[in-house]
C-alpha positions in Angstrom: -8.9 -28.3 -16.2 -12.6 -26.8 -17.3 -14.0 -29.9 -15.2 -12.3 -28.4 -11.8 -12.4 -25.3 -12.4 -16.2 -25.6 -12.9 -15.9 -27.4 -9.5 -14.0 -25.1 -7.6 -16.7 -22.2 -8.2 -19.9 -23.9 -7.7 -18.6 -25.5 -4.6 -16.9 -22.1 -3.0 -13.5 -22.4 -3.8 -12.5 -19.4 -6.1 -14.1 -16.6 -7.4 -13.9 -14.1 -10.3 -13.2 -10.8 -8.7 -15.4 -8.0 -10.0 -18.0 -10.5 -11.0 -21.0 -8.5 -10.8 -19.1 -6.1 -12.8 -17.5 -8.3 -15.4 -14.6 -8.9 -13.8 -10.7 -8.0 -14.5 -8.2 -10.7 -15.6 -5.1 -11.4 -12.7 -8.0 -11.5 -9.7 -9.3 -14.4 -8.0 -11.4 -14.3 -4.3 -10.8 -17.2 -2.1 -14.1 -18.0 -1.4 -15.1 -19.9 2.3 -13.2 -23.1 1.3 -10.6 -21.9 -0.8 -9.8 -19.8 1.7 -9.7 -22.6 4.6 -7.7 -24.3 2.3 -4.9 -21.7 1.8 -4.7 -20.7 5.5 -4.0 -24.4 6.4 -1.4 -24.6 3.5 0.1 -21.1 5.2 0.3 -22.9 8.6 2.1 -25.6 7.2 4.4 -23.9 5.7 5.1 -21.5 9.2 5.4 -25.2 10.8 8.0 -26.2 8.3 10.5 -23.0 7.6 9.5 -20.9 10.8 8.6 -23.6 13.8 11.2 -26.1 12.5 13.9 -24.0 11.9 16.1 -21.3 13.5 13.4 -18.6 11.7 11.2 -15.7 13.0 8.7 -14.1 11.2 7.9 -10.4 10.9 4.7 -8.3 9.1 6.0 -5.3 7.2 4.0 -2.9 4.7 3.2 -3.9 1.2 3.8 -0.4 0.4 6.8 0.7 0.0 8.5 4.4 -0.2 10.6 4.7 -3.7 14.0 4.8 -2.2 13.7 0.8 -1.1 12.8 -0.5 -5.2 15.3 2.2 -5.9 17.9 0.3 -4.0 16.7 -3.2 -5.1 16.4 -2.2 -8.4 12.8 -2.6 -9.2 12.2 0.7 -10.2 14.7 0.4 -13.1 14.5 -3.2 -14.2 11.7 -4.8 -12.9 10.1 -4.5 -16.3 8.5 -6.9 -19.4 8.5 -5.8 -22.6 5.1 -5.0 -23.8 3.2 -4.9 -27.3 0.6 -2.8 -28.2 -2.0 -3.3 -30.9 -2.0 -0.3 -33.4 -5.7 -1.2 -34.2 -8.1 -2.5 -31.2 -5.3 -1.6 -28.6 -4.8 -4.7 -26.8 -1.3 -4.8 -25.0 0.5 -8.7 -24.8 3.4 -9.9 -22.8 5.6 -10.0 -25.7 7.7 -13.3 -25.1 4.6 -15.1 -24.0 2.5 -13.9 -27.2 5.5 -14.9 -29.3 5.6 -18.6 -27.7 1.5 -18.8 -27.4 0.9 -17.6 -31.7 4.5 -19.1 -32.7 6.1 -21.4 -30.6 9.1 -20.0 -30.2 11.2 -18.7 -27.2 12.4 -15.0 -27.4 15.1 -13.5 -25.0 12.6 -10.7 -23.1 14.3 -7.6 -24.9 12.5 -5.1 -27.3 15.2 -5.9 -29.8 14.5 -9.4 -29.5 10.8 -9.1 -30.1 10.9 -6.2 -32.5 13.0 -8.9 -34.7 10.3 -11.4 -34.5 7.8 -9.2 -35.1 9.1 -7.9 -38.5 10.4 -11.7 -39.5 7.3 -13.3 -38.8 4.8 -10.4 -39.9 3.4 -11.3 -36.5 0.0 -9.3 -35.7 -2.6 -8.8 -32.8 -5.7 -11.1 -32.8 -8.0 -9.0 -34.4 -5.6 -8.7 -37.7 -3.6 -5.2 -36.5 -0.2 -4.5 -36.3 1.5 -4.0 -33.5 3.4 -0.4 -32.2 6.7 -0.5 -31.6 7.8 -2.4 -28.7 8.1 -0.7 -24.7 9.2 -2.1 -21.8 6.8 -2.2 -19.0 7.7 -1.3 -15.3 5.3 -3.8 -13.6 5.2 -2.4 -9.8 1.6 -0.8 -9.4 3.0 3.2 -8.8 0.9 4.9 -6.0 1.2 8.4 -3.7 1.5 8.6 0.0 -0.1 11.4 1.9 -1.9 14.6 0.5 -1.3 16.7 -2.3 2.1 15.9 -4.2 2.4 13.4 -1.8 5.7 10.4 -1.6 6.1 8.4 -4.4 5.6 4.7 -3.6 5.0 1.5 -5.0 3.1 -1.7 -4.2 5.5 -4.2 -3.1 6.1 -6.8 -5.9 7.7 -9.2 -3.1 7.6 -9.3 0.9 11.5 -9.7 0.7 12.5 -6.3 0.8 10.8 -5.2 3.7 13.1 -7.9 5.7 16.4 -6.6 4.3 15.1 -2.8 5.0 14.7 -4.5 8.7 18.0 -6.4 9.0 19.5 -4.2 11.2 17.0 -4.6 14.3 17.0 -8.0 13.1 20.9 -8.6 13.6 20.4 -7.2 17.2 17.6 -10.0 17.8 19.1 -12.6 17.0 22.6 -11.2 19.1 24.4 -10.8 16.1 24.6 -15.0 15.6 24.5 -16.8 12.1 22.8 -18.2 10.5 19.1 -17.4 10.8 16.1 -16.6 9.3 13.2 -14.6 8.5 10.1 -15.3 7.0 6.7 -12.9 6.0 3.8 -14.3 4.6 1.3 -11.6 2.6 0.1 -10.1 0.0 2.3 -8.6 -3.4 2.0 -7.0 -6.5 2.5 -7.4 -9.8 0.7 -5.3 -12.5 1.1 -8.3 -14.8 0.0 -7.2 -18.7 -1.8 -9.6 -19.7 -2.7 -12.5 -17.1 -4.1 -15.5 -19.1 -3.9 -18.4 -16.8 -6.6 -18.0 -14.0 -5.3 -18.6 -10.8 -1.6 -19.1 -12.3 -0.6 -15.8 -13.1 -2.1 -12.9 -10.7 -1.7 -8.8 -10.3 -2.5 -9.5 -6.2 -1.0 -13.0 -5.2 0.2 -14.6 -1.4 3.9 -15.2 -1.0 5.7 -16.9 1.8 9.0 -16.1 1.6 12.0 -17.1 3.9 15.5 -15.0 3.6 17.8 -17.0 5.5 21.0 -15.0 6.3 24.4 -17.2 6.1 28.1 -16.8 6.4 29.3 -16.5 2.6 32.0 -19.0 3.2 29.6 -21.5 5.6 26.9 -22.3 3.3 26.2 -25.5 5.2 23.0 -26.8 7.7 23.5 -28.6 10.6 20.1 -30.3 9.5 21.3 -31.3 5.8 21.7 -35.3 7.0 17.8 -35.0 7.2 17.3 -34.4 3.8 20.2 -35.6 2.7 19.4 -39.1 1.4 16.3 -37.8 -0.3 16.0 -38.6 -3.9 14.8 -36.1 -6.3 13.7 -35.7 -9.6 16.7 -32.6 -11.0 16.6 -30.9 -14.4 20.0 -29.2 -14.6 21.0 -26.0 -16.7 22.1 -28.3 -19.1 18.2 -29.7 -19.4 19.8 -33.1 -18.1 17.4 -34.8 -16.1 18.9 -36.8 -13.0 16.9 -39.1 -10.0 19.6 -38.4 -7.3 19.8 -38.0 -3.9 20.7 -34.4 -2.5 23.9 -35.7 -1.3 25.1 -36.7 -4.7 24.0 -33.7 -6.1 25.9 -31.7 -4.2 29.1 -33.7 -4.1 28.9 -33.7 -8.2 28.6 -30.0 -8.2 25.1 -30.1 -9.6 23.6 -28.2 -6.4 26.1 -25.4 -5.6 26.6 -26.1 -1.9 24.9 -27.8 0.9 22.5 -25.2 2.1 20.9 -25.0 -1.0 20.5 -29.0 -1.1 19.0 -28.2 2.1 15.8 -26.0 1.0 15.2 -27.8 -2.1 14.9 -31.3 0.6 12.7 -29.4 2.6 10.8 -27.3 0.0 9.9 -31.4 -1.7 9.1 -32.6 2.1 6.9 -29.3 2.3 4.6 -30.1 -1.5 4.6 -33.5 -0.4 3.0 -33.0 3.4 0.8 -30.3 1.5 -0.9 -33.2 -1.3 1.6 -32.4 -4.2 2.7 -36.0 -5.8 6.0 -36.9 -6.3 6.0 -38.2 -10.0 4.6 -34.6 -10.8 7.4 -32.6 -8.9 10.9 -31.8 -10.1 13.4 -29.1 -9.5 14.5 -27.0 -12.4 18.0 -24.9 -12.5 18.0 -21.4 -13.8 20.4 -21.6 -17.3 23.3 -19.4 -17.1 21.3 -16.7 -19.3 17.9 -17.1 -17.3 19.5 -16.5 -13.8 19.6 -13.2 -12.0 23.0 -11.6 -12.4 23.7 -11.6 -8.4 22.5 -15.3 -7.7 24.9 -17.8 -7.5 22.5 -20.6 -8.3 18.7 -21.1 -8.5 16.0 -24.3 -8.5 12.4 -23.9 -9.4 10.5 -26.1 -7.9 7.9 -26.9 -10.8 4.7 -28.9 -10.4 2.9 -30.7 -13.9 -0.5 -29.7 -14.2 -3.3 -28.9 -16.6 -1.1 -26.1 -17.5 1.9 -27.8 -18.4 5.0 -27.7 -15.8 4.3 -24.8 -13.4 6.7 -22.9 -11.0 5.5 -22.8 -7.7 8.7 -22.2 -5.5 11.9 -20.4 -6.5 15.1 -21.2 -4.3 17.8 -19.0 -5.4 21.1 -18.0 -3.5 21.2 -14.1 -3.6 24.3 -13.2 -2.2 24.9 -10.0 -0.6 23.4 -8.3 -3.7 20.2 -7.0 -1.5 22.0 -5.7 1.8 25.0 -4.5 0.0 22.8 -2.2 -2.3 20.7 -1.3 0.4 24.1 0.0 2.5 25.2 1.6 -0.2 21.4 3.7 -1.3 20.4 4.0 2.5 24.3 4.8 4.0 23.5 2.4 6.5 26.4 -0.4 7.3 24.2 -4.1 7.2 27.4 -5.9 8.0 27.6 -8.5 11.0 30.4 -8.6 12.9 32.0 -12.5 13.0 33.9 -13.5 15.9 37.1 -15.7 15.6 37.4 -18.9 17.9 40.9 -17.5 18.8 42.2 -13.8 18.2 44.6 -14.2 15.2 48.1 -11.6 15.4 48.7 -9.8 11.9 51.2 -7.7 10.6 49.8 -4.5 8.2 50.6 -1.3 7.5 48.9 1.7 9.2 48.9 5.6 9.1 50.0 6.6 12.6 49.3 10.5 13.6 51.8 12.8 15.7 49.9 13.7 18.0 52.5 16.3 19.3 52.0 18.4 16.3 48.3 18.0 15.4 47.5 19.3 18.4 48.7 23.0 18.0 47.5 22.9 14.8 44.3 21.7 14.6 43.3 22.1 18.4 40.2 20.4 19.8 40.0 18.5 16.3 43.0 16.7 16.4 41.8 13.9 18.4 39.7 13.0 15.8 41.8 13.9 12.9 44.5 11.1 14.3 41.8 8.9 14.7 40.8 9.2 10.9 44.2 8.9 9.9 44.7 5.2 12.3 41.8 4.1 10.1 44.2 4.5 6.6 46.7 1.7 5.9 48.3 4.2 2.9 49.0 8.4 2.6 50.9 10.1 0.1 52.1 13.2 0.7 48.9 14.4 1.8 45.7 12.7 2.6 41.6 14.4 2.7 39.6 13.3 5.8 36.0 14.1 6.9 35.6 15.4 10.8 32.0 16.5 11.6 31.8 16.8 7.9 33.9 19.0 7.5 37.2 18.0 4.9 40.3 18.3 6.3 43.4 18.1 4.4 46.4 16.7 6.6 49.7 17.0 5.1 52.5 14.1 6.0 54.1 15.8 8.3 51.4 15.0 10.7 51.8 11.3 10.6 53.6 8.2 9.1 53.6 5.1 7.7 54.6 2.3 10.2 54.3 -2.0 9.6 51.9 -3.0 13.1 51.4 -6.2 14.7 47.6 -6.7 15.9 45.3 -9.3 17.1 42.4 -9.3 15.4 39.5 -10.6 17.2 36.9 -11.0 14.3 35.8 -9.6 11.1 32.6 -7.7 9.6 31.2 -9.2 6.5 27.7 -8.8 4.5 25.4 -12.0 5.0 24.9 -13.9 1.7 21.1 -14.7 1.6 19.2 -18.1 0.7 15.6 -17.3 -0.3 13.0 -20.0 -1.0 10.2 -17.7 -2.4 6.8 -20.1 -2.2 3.8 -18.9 -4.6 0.9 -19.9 -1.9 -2.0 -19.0 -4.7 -0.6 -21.7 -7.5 0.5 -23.8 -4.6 -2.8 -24.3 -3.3 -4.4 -24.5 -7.0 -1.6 -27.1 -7.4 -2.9 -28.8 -4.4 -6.5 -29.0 -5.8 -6.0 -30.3 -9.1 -3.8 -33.3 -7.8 -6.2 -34.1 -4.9 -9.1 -34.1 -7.8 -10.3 -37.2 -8.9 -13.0 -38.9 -10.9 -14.1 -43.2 -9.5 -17.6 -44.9 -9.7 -19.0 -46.0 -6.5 -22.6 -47.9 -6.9 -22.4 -47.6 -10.5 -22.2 -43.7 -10.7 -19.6 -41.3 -11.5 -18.3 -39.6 -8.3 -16.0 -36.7 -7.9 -13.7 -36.7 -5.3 -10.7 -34.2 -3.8 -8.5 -36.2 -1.8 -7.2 -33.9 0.0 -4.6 -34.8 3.0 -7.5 -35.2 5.7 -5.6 -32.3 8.4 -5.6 -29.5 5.5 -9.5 -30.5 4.3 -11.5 -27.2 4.8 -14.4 -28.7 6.2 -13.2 -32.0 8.4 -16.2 -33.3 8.9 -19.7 -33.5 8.1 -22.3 -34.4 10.3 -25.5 -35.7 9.0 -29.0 -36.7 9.9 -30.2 -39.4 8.6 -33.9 -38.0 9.0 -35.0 -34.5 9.1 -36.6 -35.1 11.9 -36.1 -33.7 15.4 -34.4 -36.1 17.4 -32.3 -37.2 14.9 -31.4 -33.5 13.8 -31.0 -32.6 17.8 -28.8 -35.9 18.3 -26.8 -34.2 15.0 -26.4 -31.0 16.5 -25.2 -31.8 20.0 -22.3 -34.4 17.8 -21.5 -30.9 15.8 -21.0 -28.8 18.7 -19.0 -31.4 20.5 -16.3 -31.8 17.7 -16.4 -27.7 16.8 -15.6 -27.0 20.5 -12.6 -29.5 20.2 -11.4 -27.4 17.2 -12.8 -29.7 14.4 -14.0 -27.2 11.4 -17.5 -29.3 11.0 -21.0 -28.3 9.2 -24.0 -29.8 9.9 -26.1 -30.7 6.5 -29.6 -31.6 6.4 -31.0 -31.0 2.8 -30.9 -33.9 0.1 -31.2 -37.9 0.2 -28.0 -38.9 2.6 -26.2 -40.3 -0.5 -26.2 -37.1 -2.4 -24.9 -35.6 0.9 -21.7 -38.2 0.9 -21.1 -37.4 -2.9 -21.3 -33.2 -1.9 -18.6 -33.5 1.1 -16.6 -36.1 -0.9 -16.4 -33.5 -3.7 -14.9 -30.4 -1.4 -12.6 -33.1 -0.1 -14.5 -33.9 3.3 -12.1 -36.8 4.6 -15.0 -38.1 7.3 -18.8 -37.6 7.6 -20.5 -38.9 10.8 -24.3 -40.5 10.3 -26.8 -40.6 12.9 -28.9 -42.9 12.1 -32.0 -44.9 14.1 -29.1 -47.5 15.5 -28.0 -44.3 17.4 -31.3 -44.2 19.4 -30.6 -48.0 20.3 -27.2 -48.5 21.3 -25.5 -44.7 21.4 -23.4 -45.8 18.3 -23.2 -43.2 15.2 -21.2 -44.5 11.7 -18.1 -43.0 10.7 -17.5 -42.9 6.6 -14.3 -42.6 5.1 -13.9 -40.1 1.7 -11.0 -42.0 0.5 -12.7 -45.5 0.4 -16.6 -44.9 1.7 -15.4 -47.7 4.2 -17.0 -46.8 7.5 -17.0 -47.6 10.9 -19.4 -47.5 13.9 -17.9 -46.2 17.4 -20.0 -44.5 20.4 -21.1 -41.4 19.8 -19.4 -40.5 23.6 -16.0 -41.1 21.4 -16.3 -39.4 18.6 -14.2 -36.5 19.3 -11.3 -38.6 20.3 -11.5 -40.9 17.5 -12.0 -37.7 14.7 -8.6 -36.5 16.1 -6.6 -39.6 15.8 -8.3 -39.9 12.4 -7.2 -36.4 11.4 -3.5 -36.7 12.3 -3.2 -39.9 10.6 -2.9 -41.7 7.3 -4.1 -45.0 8.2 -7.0 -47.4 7.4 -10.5 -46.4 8.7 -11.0 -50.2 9.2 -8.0 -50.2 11.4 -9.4 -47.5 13.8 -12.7 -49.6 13.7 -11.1 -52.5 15.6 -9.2 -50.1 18.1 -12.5 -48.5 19.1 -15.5 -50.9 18.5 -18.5 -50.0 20.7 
């Protein structure tokens, strides 16, 4: 781990935030190639759950007014429990001090770790006790507008501002399930004490899908792609299984088919982006670890330095989100379902006399009668609400009758699937399996082997010489593949082996020599990261050849009999 990380700063990966000012634990910048890096991964990921499926995606604020984490229940319980030294003042995560000085798990409660605390005699770093235990409320709090201002918070997830938008949503997609809708951005969390680098962050990237279902259809047309996938599973149970998707659903160790589906194309997804397979496995959420309104959940968890690492959660939400938001916001986030064929059924119903509402109640009858049609009970009275006003209506004014109707459809509250993809430990993920450590010529080389279309820099282009012509001849070569869309530098300085061993270290999958056989015959050499095999096409080519090169995971050597000069 301290050998990459030492090589993603000098090289321009990552940066401490703050630096000049000592900087503050749970920031990171993406520095020029970290940051080509992790907009590639985002693109991948838009071509996999947005391009590739029946998804949109929308931008919404990253903050948010209080009502909304009111609603979702952040405000409330989106808390850790916190420990505070009574003598230097240092503040821990609780459960992840207890596992880090003692090795043991403790359920997150302040009872839990109070418990611990007074068994063990367990005490801060510097020899103090701690204070009594506190939760922690781990939303950044902030005020919008002047003065008092509106209480808000920093989003600690882009999924809430798509269920806040579901509505318009509905209408954009005509009202049709399933579909989906993705954000990509930035969120929150003010973790209390981040130890892990890049693992655990106060300001992270998420992409995030919600993908609104039919609770009783939980199916994909798609599935059969995925479905013969095998996987590496760790049920509740901690039972490991290799299985395919299709098993694991027909054994009941996936819930239903739709979830089978994400966790196939969240594997397909690490895969394309350079995460190996003998390193990934899916993880289920034990019955006291899952979130009381999911009805099952997979971590997808990648082995690194660190141990295994979450990097995606899949979790089936149910209607918990829209249902609380139509209950806090008064707004009905129903869809309404159309049956193939209308169905005829029999039910009781509260029918109004019309005949003597009227001189009662006058130009409020009408609506009276058609509050009463929507009651399938009534006493001897009944209360309703007409232009909020309460009315009570006696029975006189109405009965009881058994109707026949033909119902055309029915209004029900999307259950959601959420794959929930941290890009930030994703793209560290990423790095630390592309990194490797060979000998070429006798001497150590470092290498990322990156997948060549998400490299940062593509290619390098370099002069043998410093001299003119042959730094010209480079130049014109570097304009030509830039123009074409190729991310290419041009690098002059240093002996042209050290120059192979710098672009093989940032995971440069092809440099391009021009060397004095260019002057000759128009020919430049092509160099491959992955084997330092190379190649030697016309120059007049190399654009074409670069392309093909990029999009592909074959053999230099086999590219150097389709295009010999």
């Amino acid at each position: 781990m301290s050998q990459i990380m030492e090589m993603l700063v000098r090289r321009g990966f990552i940066w401490q935030s703050f630096e000049i000012y000592g900087g503050m634990a749970g920031f990171i910048d993406y520095a020029p190639l970290g940051n080509g890096l992790r907009r590639k991964i985002e693109n991948l990921w838009r071509e996999f759950f947005v391009v590739n499926e029946r998804s949109v995606e929308i931008d919404t604020p990253t903050v948010g007014i209080e009502e909304v984490f009111i609603a979702s229940g952040h405000a409330e319980g989106f808390t850790d429990v916190a420990i505070e030294c009574s003598e230097c003042g240092r503040v821990f995560r609780a459960d992840h001090y207890v596992k880090e000085k003692l090795n043991l798990e403790v359920d997150p409660t302040i009872e839990a770790v109070k418990a611990v605390i007074e068994e063990f005699d367990l005490r801060c770093e510097c020899g103090g006790k701690f204070k009594e235990p506190e939760h922690f409320n781990l939303m950044f709090e902030t005020k919008i507008g002047p003065g008092r201002g509106k209480k808000g918070y920093l989003r600690p997830e882009t999924a809430q501002g798509i269920f806040i938008a579901f509505k318009r949503l509905s209408d954009y997609f005509r009202h049709k399930l399933p579909f989906g809708v993705a954000q990509i951005g930035r969120a929150y969390r003010n973790e209390i004490s981040p130890r892990q680098g890049v693992i655990r962050l106060r300001e992270f990237n998420q992409a995030e899908l919600e993908f609104f279902c039919h609770p009783g259809e939980k199916k994909h047309p798609d599935f059969h792609k995925y479905a013969d996938d095998v996987v590496t599973l760790v049920d509740k149970f901690d039972k490991e299984h290799r299985i395919t998707l299709r098993e694991a659903v027909e054994r009941g160790i996936i819930a239903h088919e739709l979830l089978a589906y994400f966790v196939g194309k969240t594997r397909r997804f690490l895969l394309a982006a350079g995460i190996k397979d003998d390193k990934l496995r899916f993880r289920q959420h034990k019955d006291d670890e899952r979130a009381h309104y999911a009805v099952d959940c997979w971590d997808a968890e990648v082995l690194l330095s660190y141990g295994w690492i979450e990097v995606v959660g899949i979790a089936d939400r149910s209607d918990y989100d829209l249902s609380r938001h139509t209950k806090y916001s008064k707004e009905d986030l129903s869809v309404f379902v159309p049956y193939d064929e209308p169905v005829k059924v029999k039910r009781k119903k509260v029918v109004a006399n019309i005949a003597k509402l009227g001189p009662v109640f006058k130009e409020k009858a009408k609506k009276i009668a058609e509050e009463l049609g929507k009651l399938e009970s009534a006493g001897d009275e009944v209360k309703v609400v007409v232009d909020g006003e309460e009315i009570t209506v006696t029975s006189e004014f109405y009965e009881v009758r058994e109707v026949e109707e033909e119902i055309h459809g029915e209004k029900i509250v999307p259950h959601v699937i959420e794959p929930s993809f941290g890009l930030d430990r994703i793209t560290y993920a990423v790095l630390e399996h592309a990194f490797d450590v060979d000998h070429v010529d006798g001497e150590e080389r470092k290498v990322l082997r990156l997948k060549r279309y998400l490299a940062p820099v593509q290619v390098a282009v370099l002069p043998l010489l410093s001299k003119d012509r042959f730094v010209e001849e480079a130049e014109r070569i570097a304009e030509s593949l830039r123009e074409s869309g190729v991310y290419t530098e041009l690098d002059t300085a240093g002996s042209i082996g050290r120059r192979y061993r710098r672009y093989d270290e940032i995971g440069t999958p092809f440099c391009v020599t021009v060397d004095h056989q260019t002057f000759e015959d128009g020919t430049v050499t092509i160099r491959d990261r992955d084997t330092t095999s190379q190649i030697r096409i016309q120059k007049g080519r190399i654009v074409e050849v670069i392309k093909e090169l990029l999009n592909s995971e074959k053999d230099i050597k086999e590219f150097g009999e389709v295009f010999r000069p």
